[in-house]
Phi, psi and omega in degrees: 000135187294170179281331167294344173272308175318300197301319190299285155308283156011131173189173195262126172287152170220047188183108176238135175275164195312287162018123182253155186273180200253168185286328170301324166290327170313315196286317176305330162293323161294322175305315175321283238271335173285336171275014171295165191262157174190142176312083148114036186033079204245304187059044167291007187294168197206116182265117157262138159303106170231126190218145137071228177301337169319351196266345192275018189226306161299336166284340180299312164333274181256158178239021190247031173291328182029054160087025188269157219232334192229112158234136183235127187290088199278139194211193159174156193299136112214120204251301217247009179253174177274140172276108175200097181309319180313325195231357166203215151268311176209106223277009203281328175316322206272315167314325177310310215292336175295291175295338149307310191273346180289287164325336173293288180293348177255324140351294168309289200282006168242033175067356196268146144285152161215143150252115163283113175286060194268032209233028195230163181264105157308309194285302173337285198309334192295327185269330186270339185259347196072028214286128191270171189267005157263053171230127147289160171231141197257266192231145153244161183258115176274153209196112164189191165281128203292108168325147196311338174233052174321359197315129034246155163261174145205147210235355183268163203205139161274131176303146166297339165297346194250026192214322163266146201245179196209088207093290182222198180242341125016000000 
């Protein structure tokens, strides 16, 4: 799939079938989120993996699973991330977010579905995964097969004019 069609298509699935991914879509998926850019090349990111019973502990989490058969726990050290109190606290947030969506869009493009999941209790995932405590927890990515009737999509967009600006905000 060309990358403007992936970027195009992609949307957050909320219908997933039974169906389990195979460990090669699983791995092309991890591989996205490990070539993601980070700040000052740190890659603090921290993936868990949650499969098969691991999944009765993400509904302890969320009510945003929405029948994925695969959530993988988007997280980072930080220990190992970059810093710079002028423009941010910490780069690790920003870095999560690269790589979730890098993993998001390769997803897309093996036909799979995804939801990024910000909808969760951080102390709840911290006691139930055993999350030592210089791992932040970012987001989860729910990950399967899109059921024949993935709905809702959405498909409305703000035109660019009403969104790029040119120079100042003036």
């Amino acid at each position: 799939m060309e990358l403007t069609d992936v970027i195009k298509d992609r949307y957050s699935c909320r219908r997933f079938t039974t169906e389990q991914l195979t460990e090669e879509e699983l791995n092309s998926i991890l591989e996205a989120g490990r070539l993601a850019p980070s700040a000052i090349n740190r890659q603090p990111w921290r993936f868990l993996v949650l499969e098969g019973d691991d999944l009765d502990r993400v509904d302890e989490c969320t009510r945003c699973r929405y029948g994925a058969q695969t959530a993988i726990l988007v997280c980072f050290d930080r220990e190992e991330s970059a810093k710079n109190p002028d423009v941010t606290p910490d780069y690790g947030w920003i870095d999560c977010g690269l790589a979730l969506m890098q993993m998001a869009l390769q997803a897309e493009d093996l036909g799979l579905g995804s939801c990024i999941v910000g909808a969760y209790d951080p102390a709840v995932a911290t006691e139930v995964f055993a999350i030592p405590d210089n791992i932040v927890t970012y987001q989860f990515l729910m990950l399967g097969h899109k059921d024949a009737d993935p709905a809702p999509r959405h498909f409305e967009r703000r035109p660019l004019e009403e969104i790029v600006l040119r120079g100042t905000f003036d």
